[in-house]
C-alpha positions as CSV (number, residue, x, y, z in Angstrom):
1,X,0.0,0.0,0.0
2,X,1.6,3.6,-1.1
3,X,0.8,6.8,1.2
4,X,1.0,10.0,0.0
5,X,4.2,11.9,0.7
6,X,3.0,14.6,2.8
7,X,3.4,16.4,6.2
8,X,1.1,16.2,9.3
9,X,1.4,18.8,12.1
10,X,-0.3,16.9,14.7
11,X,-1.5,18.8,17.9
12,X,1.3,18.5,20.3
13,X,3.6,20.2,17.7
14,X,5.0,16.6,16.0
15,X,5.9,17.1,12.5
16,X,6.0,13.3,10.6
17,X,5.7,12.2,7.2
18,X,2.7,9.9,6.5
19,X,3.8,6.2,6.1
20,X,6.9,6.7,9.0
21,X,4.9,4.9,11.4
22,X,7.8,3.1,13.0
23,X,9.9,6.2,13.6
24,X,6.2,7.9,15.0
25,X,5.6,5.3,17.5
26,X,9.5,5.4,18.9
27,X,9.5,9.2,19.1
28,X,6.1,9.6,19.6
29,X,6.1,7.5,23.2
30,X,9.3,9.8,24.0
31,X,7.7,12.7,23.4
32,X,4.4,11.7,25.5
33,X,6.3,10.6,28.4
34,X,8.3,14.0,28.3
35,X,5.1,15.7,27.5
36,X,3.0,14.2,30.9
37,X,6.2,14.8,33.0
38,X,6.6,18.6,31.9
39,X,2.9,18.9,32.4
40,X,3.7,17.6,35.9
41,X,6.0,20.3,36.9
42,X,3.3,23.3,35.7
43,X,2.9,25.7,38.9
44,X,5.7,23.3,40.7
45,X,7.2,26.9,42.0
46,X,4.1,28.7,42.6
47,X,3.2,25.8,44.8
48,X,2.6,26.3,48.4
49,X,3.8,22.5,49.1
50,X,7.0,23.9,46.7
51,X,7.9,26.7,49.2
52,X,7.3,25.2,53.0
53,X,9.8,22.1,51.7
54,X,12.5,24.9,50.3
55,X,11.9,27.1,53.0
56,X,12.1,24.1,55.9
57,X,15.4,22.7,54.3
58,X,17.0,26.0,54.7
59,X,16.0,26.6,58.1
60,X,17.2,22.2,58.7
61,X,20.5,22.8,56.7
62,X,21.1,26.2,59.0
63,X,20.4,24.0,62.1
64,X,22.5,21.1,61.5
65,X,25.7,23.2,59.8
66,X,26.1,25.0,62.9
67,X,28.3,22.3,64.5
68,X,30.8,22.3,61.6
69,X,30.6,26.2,61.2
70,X,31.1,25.8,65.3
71,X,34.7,23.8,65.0
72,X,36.1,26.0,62.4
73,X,35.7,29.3,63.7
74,X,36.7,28.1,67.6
75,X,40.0,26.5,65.6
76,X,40.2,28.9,63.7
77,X,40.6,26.7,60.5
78,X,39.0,26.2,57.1
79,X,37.2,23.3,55.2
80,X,36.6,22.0,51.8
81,X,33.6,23.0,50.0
82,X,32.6,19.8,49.9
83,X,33.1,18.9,53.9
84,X,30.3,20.8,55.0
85,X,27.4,18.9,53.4
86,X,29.8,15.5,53.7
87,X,29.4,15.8,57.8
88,X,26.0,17.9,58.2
89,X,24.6,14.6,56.7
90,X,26.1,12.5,58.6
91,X,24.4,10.8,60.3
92,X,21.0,9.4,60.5
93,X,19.3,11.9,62.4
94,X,19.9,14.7,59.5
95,X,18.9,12.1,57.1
96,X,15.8,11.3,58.3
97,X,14.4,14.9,59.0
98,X,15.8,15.9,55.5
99,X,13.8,13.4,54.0
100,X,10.7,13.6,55.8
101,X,9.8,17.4,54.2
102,X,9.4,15.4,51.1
103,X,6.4,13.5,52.0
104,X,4.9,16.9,52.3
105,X,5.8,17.6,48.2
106,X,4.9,14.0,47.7
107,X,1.7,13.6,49.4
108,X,-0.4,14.6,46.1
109,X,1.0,11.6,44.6
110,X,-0.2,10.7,41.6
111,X,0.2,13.9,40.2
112,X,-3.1,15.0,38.6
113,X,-3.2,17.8,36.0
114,X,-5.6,19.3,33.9
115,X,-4.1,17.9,31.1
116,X,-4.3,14.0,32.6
117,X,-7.4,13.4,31.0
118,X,-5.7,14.7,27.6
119,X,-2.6,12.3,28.0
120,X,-4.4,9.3,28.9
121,X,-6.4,9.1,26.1
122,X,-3.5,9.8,23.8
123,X,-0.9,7.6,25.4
124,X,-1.2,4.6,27.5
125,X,-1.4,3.5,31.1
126,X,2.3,2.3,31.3
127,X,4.0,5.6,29.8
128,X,2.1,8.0,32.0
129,X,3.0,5.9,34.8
130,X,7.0,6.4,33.5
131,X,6.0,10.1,33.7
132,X,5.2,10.1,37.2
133,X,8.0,8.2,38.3
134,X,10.1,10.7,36.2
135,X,8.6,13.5,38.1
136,X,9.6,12.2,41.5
137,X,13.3,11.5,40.1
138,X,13.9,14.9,38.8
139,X,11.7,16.5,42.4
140,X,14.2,14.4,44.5
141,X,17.2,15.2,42.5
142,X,16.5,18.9,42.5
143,X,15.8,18.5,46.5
144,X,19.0,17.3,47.1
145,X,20.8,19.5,44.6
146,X,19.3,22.6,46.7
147,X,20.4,21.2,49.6
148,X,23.7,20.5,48.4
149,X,23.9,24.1,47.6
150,X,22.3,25.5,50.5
151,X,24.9,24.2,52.8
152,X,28.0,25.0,50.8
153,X,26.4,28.2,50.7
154,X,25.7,28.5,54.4
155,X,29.6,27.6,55.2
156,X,31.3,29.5,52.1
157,X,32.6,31.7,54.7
158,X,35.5,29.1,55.8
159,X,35.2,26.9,52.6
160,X,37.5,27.1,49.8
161,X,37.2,24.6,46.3
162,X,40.4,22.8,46.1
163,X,39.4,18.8,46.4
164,X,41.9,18.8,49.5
165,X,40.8,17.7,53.2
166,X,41.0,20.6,55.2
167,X,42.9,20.5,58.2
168,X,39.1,20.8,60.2
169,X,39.3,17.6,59.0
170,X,42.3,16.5,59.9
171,X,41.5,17.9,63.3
172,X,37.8,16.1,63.5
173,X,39.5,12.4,62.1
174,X,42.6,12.0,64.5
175,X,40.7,13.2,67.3
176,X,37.5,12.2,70.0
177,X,36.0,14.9,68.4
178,X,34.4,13.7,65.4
179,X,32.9,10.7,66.7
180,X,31.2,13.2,69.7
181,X,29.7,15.5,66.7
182,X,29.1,12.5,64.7
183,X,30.4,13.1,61.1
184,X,32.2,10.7,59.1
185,X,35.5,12.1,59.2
186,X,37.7,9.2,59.9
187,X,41.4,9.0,58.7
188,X,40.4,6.0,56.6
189,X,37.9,8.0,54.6
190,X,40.2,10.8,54.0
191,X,42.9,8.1,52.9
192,X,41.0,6.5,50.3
193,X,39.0,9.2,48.9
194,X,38.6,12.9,48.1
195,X,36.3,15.5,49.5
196,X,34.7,15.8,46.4
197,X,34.4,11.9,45.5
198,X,32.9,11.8,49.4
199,X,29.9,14.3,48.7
200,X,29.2,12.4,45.6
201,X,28.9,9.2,47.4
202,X,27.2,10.8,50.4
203,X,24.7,12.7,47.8
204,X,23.9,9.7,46.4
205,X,23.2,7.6,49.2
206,X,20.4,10.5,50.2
207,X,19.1,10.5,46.4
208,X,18.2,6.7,46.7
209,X,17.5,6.7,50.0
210,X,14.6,10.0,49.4
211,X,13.4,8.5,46.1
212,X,12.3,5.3,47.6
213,X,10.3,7.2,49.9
214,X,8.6,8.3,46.6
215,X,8.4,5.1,45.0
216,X,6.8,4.0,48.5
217,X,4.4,6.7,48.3
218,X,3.2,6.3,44.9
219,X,2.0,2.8,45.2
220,X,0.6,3.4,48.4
221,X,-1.8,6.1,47.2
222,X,-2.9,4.0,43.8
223,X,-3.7,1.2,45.8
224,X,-5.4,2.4,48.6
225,X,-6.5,6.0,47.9
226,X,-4.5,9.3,48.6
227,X,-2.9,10.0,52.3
228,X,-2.4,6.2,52.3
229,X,1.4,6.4,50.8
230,X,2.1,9.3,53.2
231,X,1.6,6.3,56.5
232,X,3.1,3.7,54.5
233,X,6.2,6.8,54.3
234,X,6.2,7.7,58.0
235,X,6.2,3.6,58.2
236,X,9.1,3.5,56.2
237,X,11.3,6.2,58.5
238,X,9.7,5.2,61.7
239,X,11.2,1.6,60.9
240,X,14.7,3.5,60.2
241,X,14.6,5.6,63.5
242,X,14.0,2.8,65.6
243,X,17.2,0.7,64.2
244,X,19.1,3.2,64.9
245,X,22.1,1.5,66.9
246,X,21.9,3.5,69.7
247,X,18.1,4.2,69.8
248,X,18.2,0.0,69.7
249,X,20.7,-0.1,72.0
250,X,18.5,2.0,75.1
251,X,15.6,0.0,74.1
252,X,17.0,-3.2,74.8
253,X,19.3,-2.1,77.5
254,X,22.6,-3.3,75.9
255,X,26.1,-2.5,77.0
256,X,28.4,-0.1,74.7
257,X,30.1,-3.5,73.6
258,X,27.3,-5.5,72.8
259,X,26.5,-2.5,70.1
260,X,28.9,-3.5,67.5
261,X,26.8,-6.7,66.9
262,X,23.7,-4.5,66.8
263,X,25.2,-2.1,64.8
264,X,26.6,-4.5,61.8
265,X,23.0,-6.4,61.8
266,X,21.1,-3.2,61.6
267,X,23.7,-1.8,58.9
268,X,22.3,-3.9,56.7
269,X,18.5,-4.4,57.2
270,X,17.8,-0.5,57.8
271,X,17.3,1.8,54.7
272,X,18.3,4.8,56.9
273,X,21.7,3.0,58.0
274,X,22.3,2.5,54.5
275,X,22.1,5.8,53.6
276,X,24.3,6.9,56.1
277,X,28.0,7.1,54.7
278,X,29.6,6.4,57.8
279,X,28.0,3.2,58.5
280,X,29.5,1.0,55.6
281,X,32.4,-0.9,55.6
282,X,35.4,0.9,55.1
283,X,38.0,-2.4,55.4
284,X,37.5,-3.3,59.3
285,X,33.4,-3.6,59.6
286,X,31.0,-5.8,58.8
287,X,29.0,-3.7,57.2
288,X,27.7,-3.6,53.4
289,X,29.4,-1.0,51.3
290,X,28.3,2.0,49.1
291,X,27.5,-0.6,46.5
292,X,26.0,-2.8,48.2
293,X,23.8,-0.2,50.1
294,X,22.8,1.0,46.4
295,X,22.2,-2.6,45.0
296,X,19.5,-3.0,48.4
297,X,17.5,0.6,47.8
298,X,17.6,-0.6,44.0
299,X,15.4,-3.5,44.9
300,X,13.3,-1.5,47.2
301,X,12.7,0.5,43.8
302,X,12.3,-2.3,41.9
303,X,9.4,-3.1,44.1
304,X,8.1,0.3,44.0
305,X,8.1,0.0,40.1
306,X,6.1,-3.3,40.0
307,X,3.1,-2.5,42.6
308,X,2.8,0.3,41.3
309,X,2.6,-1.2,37.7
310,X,0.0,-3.5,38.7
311,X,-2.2,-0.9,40.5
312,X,-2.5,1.4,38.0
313,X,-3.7,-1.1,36.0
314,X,-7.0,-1.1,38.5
315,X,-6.7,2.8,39.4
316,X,-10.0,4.7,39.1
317,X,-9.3,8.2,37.7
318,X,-11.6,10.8,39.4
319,X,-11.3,14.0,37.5
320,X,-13.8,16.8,38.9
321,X,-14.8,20.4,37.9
322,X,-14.2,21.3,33.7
């Protein structure tokens, strides 16, 4: 069968020749999952959800950066740019109330627009369902990015950019000290990686460690109905607060030495532990390491993915007003 050379503008702007139907269908379910993920983002800084969770993680980063800001200017010493965020998130205390302000952005999960109705009935089930978990990606990537920023920013005034440790952290790794403010600055660390290569690492454990809390939310609210994901979220970091070695260790009444067993069990069963850079192995614990740690938050994705996959399937879209 010929077609007739000619050009179609269809609505969503997609120029295509009559005939390229292979090349339409590739592009075309690129475009749509681009399309519903942009149209995801429309009023995402106008929103008042937006604004509380910036405004919050300035305030959290201001908070928890004072003790590093606090051991520079009483030594009168300065750090890496890269050191602030690397021991502000230290620990699983940060972690956690960092990512609990995104259950507050996340809480309107699945995110319906006005244009919804419009991309479901042009695109399937499966691709608008890529578009959402898109959304909460690039949301969780931009979070951490900001926060990233907002502490180097907070601490620029003893900071400088050269991808040495500092001698703050010198002074925090051969000393009580660090262990007392809790940041991972241990003389392995700085002996087998840079400050630079340590925020990466530390960034990322945070990235996967938020965006399950998404991927947790997401299915939560398609199954069950909205506000659902939100308890299955508080769930989720409840379970990491209370195996916390030392929140463990007062509930059971356990001596300091009987921790280290409680802390290498818990190191790898808690997704907060896991995100915590100081609690892998670093060559004399038996604890998982980064990769490891990444490999278990990718299967708590993985799961995400699926139940989500087979709710949607069954999801009842409810579109009110015109």
């Amino acid at each position: 069968m010929l077609y007739k050379k000619c050009q179609i503008r269809s609505s969503d702007g997609l120029v295509f020749k009559q005939g390229e139907r292979k090349s339409l269908h590739l592009g075309g379910s690129t475009h749509q999952i681009l399309s519903a993920t942009r149209c995801s983002f429309l009023g995402f800084f106008r929103n008042p959800r937006t604004i509380i969770l910036f405004l919050f993680g300035v305030v959290l980063c201001f908070l928890l950066s004072s003790r590093v800001t606090e051991v520079a200017e009483y030594y009168g010493t300065t750090m890496q740019a890269a050191e602030p965020f690397i021991w502000t998130f230290g620990d699983s205390t940060a972690i956690l109330l960092i990512s609990l302000l995104l259950i507050l952005l996340f809480s309107d999960l699945p995110k319906l627009t006005p244009f919804t109705p419009f991309h479901l009935m042009r695109t399937t089930k499966k691709r608008w369902l890529i578009s959402q978990l898109l959304y909460i990606m690039l949301c969780t990537a931009l979070y951490i990015l900001f926060i990233l920023t907002v502490t180097a920013v907070l601490c620029m005034k003893y900071s400088y950019t050269g991808d040495l440790w500092s001698e703050t952290a010198a002074i925090l790794g051969y000393s009580s000290l660090g262990d007392q403010l809790n940041v991972p600055s241990t003389v392995k660390v700085m002996e087998s990686i840079t400050p630079i290569g340590c925020m990466l690492q530390v960034a990322l454990l945070m990235f996967a460690y938020s965006l399950a809390l998404g991927f947790l939310i997401l299915p939560g609210n398609l199954l069950f109905g909205k506000k659902t994901g939100m308890f299955f979220a508080l769930l989720y970091s409840l379970y990491g607060f209370l195996l916390d070695p030392d929140v463990l260790g007062k509930m059971l009444g356990l001596e300091t030495w009987e921790l280290y067993r409680v802390r290498s069990i818990v190191g790898w069963i808690s997704p907060l532990n896991n995100a915590v850079y100081g609690m892998h192995d670093f060559g004399y614990d038996n604890l998982p390491s980064i990769a490891q740690s990444l490999m278990i938050f990718g299967g708590i994705l993985a799961a995400g993915i699926i139940i989500s996959w087979r709710a949607v399937k069954k999801y009842n879209f409810t579109f009110l007003g015109t």
